[in-house]
C-alpha positions in Angstrom: 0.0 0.0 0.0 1.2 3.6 -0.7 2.0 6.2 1.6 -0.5 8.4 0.5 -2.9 5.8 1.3 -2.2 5.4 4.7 -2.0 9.3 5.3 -5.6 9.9 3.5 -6.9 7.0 6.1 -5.1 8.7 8.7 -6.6 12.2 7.6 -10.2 10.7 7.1 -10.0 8.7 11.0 -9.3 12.3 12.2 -11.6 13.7 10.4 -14.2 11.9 11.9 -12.9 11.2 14.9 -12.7 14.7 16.4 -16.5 16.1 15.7 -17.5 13.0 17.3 -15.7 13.8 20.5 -17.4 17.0 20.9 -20.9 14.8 20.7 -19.4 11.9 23.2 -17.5 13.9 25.3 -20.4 15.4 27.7 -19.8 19.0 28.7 -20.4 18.7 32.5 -17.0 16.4 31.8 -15.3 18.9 30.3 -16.8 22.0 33.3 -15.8 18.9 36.1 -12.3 19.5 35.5 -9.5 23.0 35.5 -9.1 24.5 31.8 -5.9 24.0 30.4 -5.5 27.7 29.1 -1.9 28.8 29.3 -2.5 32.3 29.1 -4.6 31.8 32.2 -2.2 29.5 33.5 1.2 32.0 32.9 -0.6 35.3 32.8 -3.2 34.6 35.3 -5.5 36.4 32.3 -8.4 35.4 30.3 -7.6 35.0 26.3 -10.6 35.7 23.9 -10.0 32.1 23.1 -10.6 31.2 26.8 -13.9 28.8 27.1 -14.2 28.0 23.7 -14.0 24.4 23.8 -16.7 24.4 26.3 -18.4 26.5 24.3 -18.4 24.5 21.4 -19.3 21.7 23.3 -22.1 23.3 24.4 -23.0 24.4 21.3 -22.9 21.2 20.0 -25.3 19.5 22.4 -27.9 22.5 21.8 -26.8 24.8 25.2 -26.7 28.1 23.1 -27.1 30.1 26.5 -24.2 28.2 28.1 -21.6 28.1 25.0 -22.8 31.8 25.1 -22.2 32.1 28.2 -18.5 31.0 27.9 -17.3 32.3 24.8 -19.3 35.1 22.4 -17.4 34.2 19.7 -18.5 30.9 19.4 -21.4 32.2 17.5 -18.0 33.0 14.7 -15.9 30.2 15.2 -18.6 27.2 15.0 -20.0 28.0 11.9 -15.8 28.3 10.6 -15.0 25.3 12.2 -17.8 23.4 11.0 -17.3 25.1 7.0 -13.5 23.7 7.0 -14.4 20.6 8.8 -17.2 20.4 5.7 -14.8 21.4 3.1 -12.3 18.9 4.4 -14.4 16.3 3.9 -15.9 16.5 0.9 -12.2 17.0 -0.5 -10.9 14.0 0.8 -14.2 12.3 0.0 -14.5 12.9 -4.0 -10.8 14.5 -4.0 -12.2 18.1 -5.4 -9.3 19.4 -4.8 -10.3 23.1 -5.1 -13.5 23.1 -2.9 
């Protein structure tokens, strides 16, 4: 088998793999335990990335008040997330490979 067959594999398991995290992984999981921030960690600041991945979680299980709640721009970075996840997909899917 060719390299580029195991590294399309590889790019499709991840590609499916990490949306279905955010829909197993429940987000009283992910509020149960510290956030791993390093600007909050160092700076003892909040980033405007801070709370996104609870956000998104959130977001993802239909708690639009809490991933509010956590991060505003969630409302921005979903919809991204979820175009280039998209766009990923269908690429390595039919192999468009301007899409």
């Amino acid at each position: 088998m060719h390299i580029e067959k195991h590294v399309a594999r590889g790019k499709a398991g991840w590609l499916i793999l990490l949306p279905l995290l955010f829909f197993l992984v429940p987000t009283s999981w992910l509020e149960a335990h510290p956030p791993v921030c390093l600007s909050r960690l160092i700076f003892k600041r909040r980033c405007p990335g801070c709370g996104m991945t609870r956000a998104i979680s959130c977001a993802v299980h239909g708690q639009f008040r809490k991933a509010w709640h956590y991060n505003k721009l969630v409302v921005i970075v979903l919809p991204l997330l979820t175009h280039s996840w998209l766009r990923e997909v269908l690429r390595q899917s039919f192999r468009w490979p301007y899409l």
